[in-house]
N, CA, C and O atoms as a GROMACS GRO file, in nm:
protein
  328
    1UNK      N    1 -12.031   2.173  -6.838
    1UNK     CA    2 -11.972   2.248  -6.949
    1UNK      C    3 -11.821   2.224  -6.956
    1UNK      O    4 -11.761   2.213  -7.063
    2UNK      N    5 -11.769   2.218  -6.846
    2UNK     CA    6 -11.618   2.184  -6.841
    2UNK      C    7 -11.548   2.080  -6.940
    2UNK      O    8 -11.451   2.084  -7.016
    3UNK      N    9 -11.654   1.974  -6.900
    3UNK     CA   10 -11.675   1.826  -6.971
    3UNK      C   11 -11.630   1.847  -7.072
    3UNK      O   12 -11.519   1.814  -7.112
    4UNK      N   13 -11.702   1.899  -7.119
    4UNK     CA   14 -11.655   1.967  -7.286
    4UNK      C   15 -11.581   2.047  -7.375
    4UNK      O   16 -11.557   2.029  -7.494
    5UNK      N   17 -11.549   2.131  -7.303
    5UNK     CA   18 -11.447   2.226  -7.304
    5UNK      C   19 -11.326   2.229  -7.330
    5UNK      O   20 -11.272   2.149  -7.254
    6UNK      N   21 -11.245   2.282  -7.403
    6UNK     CA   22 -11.117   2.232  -7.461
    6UNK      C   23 -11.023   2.378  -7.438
    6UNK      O   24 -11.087   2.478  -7.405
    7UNK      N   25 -10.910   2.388  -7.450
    7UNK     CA   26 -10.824   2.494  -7.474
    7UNK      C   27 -10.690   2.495  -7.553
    7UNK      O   28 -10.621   2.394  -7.566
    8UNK      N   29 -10.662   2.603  -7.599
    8UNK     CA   30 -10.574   2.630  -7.652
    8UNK      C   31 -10.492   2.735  -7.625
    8UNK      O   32 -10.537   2.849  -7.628
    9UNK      N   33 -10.320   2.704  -7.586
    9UNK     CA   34 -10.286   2.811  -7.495
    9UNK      C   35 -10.183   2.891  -7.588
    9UNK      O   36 -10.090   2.810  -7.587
   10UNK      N   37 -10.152   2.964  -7.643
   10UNK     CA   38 -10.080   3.023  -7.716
   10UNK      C   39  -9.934   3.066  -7.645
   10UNK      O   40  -9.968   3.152  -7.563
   11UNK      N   41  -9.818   3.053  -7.638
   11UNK     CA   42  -9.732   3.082  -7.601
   11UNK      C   43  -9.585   3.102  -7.653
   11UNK      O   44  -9.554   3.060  -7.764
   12UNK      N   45  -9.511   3.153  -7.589
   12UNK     CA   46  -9.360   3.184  -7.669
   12UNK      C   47  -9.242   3.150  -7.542
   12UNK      O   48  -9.260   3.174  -7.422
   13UNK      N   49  -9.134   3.097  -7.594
   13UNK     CA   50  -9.029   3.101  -7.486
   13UNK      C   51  -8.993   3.212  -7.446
   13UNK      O   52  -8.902   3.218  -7.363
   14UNK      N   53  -9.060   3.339  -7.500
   14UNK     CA   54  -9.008   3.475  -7.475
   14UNK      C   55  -9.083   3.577  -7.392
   14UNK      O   56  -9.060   3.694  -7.364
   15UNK      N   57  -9.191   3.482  -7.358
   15UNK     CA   58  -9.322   3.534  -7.280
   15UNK      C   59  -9.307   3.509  -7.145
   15UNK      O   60  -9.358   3.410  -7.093
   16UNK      N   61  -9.225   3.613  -7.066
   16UNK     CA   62  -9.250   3.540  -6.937
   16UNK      C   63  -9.346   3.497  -6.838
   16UNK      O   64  -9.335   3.426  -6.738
   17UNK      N   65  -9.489   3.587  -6.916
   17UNK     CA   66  -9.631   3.585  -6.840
   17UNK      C   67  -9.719   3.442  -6.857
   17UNK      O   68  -9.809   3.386  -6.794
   18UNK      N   69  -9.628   3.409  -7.001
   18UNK     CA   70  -9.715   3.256  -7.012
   18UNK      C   71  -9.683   3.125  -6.914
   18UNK      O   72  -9.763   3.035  -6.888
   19UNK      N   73  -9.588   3.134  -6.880
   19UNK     CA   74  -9.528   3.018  -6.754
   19UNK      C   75  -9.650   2.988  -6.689
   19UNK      O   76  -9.721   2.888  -6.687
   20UNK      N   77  -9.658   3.144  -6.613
   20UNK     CA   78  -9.778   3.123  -6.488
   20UNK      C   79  -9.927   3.040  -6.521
   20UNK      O   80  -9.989   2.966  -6.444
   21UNK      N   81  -9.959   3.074  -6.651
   21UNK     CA   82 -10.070   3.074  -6.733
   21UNK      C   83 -10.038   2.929  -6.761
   21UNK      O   84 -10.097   2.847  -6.690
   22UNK      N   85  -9.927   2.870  -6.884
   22UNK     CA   86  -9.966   2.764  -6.855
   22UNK      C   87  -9.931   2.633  -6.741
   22UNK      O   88  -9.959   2.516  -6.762
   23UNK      N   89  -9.852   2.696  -6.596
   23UNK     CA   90  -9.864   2.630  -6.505
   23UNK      C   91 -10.010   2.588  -6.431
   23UNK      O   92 -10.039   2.484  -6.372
   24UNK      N   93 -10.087   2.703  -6.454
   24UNK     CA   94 -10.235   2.669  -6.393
   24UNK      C   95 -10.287   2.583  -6.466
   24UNK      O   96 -10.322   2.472  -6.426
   25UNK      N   97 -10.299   2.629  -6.587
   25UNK     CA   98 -10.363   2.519  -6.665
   25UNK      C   99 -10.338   2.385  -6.673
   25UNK      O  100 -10.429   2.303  -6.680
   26UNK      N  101 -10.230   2.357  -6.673
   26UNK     CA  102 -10.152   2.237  -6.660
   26UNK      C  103 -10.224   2.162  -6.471
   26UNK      O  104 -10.233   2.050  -6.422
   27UNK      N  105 -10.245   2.246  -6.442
   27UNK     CA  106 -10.331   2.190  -6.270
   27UNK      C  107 -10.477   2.137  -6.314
   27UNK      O  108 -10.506   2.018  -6.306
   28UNK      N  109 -10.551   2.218  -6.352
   28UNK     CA  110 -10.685   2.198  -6.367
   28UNK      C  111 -10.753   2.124  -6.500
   28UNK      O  112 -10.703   2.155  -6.608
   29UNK      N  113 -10.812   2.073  -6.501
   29UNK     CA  114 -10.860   1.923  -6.513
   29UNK      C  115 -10.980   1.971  -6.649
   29UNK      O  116 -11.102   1.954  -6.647
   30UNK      N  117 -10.888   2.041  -6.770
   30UNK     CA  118 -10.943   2.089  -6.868
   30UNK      C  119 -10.858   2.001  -6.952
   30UNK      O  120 -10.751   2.008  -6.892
   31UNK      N  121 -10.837   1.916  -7.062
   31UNK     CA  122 -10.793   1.922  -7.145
   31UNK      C  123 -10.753   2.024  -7.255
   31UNK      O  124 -10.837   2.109  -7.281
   32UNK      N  125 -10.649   2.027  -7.316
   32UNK     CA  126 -10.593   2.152  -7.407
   32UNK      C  127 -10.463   2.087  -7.458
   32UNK      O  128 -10.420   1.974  -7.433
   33UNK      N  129 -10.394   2.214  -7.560
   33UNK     CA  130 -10.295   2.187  -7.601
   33UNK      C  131 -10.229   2.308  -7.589
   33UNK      O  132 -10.300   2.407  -7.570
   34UNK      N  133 -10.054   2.326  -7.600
   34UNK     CA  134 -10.024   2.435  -7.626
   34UNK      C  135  -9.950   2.453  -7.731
   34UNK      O  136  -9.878   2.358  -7.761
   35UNK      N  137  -9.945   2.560  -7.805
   35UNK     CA  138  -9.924   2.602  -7.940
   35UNK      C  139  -9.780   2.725  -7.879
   35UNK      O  140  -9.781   2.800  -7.782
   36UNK      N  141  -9.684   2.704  -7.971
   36UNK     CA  142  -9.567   2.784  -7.949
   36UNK      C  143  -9.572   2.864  -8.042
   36UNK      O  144  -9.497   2.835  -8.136
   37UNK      N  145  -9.669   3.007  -8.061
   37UNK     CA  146  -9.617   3.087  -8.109
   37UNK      C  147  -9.529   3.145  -8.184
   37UNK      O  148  -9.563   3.222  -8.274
   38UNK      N  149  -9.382   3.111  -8.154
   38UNK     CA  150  -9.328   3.147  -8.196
   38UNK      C  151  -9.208   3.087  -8.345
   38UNK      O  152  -9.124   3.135  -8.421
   39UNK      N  153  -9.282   2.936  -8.311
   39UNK     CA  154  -9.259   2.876  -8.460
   39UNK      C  155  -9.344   2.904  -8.562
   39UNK      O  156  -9.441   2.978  -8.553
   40UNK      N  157  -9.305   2.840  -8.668
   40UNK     CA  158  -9.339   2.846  -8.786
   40UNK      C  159  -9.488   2.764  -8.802
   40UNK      O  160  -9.582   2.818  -8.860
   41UNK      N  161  -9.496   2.651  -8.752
   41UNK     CA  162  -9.651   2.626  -8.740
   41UNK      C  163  -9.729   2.676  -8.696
   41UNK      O  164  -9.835   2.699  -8.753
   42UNK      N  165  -9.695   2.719  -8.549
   42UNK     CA  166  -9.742   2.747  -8.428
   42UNK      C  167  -9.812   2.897  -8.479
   42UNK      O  168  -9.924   2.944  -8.460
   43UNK      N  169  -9.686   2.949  -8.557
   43UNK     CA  170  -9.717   3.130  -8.599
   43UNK      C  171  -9.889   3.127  -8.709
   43UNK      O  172  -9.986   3.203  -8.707
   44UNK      N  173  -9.857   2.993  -8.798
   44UNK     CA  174  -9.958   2.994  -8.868
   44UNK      C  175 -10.112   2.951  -8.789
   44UNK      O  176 -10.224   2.983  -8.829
   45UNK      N  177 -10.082   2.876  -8.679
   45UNK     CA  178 -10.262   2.845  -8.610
   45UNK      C  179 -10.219   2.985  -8.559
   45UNK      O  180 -10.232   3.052  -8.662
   46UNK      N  181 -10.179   3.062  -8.471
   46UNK     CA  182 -10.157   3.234  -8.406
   46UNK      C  183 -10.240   3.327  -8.510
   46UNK      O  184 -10.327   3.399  -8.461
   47UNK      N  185 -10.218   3.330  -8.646
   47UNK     CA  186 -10.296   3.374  -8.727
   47UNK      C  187 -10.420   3.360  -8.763
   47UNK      O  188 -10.494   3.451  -8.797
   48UNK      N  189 -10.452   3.219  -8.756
   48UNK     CA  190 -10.542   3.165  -8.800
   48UNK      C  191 -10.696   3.222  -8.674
   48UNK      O  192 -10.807   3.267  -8.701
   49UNK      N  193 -10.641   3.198  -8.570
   49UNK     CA  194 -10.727   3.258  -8.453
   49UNK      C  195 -10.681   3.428  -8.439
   49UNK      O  196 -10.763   3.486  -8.367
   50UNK      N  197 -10.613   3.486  -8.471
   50UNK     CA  198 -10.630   3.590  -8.464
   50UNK      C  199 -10.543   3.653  -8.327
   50UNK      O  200 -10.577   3.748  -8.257
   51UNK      N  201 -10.440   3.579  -8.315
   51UNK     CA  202 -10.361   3.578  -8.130
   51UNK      C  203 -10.292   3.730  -8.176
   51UNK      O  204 -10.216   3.753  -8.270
   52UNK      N  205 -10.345   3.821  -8.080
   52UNK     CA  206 -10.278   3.949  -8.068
   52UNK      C  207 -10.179   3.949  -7.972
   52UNK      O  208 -10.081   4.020  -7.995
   53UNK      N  209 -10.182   3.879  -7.860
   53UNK     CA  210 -10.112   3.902  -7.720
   53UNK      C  211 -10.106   3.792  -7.712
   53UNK      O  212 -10.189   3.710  -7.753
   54UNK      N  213  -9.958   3.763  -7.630
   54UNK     CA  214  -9.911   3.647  -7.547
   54UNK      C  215  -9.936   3.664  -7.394
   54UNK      O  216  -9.910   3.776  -7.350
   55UNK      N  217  -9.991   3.553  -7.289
   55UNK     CA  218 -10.054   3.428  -7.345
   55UNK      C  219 -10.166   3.475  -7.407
   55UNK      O  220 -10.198   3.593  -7.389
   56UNK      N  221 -10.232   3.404  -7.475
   56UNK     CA  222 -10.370   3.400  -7.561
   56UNK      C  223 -10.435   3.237  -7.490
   56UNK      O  224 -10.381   3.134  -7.532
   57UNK      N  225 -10.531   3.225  -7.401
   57UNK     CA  226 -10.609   3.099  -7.377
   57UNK      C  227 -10.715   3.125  -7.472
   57UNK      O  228 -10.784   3.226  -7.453
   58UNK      N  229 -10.749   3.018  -7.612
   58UNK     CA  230 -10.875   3.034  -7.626
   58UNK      C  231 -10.982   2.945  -7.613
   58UNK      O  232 -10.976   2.859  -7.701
   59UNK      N  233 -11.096   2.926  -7.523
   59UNK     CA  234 -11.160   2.817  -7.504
   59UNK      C  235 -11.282   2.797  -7.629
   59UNK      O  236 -11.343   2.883  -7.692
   60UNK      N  237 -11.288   2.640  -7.637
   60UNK     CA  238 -11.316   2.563  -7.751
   60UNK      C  239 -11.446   2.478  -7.686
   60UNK      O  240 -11.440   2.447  -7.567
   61UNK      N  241 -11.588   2.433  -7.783
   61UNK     CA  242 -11.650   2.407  -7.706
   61UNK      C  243 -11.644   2.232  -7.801
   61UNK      O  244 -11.576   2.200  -7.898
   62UNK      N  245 -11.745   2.153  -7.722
   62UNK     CA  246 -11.676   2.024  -7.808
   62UNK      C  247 -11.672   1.983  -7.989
   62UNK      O  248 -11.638   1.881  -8.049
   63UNK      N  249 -11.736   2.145  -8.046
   63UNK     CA  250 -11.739   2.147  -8.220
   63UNK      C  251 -11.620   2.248  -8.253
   63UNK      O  252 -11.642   2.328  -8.344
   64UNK      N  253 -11.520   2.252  -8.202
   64UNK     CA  254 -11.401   2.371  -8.180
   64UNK      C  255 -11.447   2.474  -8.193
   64UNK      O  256 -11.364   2.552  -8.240
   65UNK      N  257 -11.544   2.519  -8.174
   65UNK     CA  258 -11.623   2.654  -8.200
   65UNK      C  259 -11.517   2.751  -8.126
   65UNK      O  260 -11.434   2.671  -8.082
   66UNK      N  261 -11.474   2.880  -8.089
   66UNK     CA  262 -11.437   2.943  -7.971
   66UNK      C  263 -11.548   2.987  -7.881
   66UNK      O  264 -11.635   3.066  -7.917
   67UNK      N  265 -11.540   2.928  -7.750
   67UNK     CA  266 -11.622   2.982  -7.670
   67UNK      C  267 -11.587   3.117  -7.611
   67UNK      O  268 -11.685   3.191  -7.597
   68UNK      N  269 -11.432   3.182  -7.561
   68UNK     CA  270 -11.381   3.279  -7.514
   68UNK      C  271 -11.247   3.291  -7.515
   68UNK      O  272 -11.176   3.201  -7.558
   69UNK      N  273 -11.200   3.407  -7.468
   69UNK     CA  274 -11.046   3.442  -7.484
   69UNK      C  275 -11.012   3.454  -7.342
   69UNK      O  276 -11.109   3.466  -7.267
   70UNK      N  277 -10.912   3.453  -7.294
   70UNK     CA  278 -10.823   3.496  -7.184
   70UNK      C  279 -10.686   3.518  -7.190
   70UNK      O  280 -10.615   3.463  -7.275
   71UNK      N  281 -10.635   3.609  -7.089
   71UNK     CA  282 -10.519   3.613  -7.140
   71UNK      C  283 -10.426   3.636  -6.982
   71UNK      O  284 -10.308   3.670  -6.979
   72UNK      N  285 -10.497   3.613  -6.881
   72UNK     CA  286 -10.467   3.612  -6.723
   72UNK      C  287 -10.475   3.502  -6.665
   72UNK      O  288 -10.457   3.399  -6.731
   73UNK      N  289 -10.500   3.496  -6.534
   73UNK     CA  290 -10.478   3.380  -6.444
   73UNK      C  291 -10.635   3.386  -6.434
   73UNK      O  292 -10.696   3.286  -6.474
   74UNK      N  293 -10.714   3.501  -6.380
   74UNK     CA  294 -10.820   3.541  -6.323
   74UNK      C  295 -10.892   3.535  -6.417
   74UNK      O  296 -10.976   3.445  -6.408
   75UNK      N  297 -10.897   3.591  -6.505
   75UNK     CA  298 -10.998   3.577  -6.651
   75UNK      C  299 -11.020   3.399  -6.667
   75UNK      O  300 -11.121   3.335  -6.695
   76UNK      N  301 -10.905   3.361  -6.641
   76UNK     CA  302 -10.958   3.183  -6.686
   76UNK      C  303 -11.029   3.128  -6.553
   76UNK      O  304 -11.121   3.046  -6.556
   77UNK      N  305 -10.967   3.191  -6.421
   77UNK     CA  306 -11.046   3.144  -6.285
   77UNK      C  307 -11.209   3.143  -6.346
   77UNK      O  308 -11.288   3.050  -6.361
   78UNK      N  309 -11.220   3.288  -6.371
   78UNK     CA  310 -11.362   3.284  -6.414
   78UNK      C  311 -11.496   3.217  -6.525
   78UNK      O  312 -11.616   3.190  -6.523
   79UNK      N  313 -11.402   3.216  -6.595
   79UNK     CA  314 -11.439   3.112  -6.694
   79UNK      C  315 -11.493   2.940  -6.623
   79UNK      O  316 -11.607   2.896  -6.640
   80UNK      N  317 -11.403   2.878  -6.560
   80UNK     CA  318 -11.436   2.760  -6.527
   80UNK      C  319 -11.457   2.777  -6.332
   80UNK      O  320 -11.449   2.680  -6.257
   81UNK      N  321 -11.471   2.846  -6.309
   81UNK     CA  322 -11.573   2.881  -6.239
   81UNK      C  323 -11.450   2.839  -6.062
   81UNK      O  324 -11.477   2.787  -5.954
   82UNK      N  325 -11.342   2.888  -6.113
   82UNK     CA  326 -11.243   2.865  -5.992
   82UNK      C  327 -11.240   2.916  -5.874
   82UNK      O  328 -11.152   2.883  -5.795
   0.00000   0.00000   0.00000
């Protein structure tokens, strides 16, 4: 399932919780992208998914479907099975 699996990490330079979030991610062997929040593009995909909270991980399955949300270290451990 991993295989397939994609992410999207929502973040802001103003978020100090996202660092951690996307330092892990940046380790583990998921492909993703991260989206800055706090621009003007970035604000419009934030909308588009519905990002209430910074970080926002949302996992994508290989039809971008959303498979789940996270928004911790531990919530994503669980997800890919860390």
């Amino acid at each position: 399932m991993l295989m397939n699996m994609r992410y999207i990490l929502f973040t802001s330079p103003f978020c100090a919780a996202c660092r951690p979030v996307k330092e892990f991610l940046n380790s583990v062997n998921i492909d993703g992208e991260i989206v800055d929040a706090a621009e003007d593009s970035g604000s419009e995909v934030a909308v588009k998914y519905s990002v209430m909270k910074l970080p926002t991980v949302i996992f994508l399955d290989s039809n971008r479907q959303e498979i789940c949300r996270c928004h911790s270290i531990g919530e994503i451990k669980e997800i890919i099975g860390d």
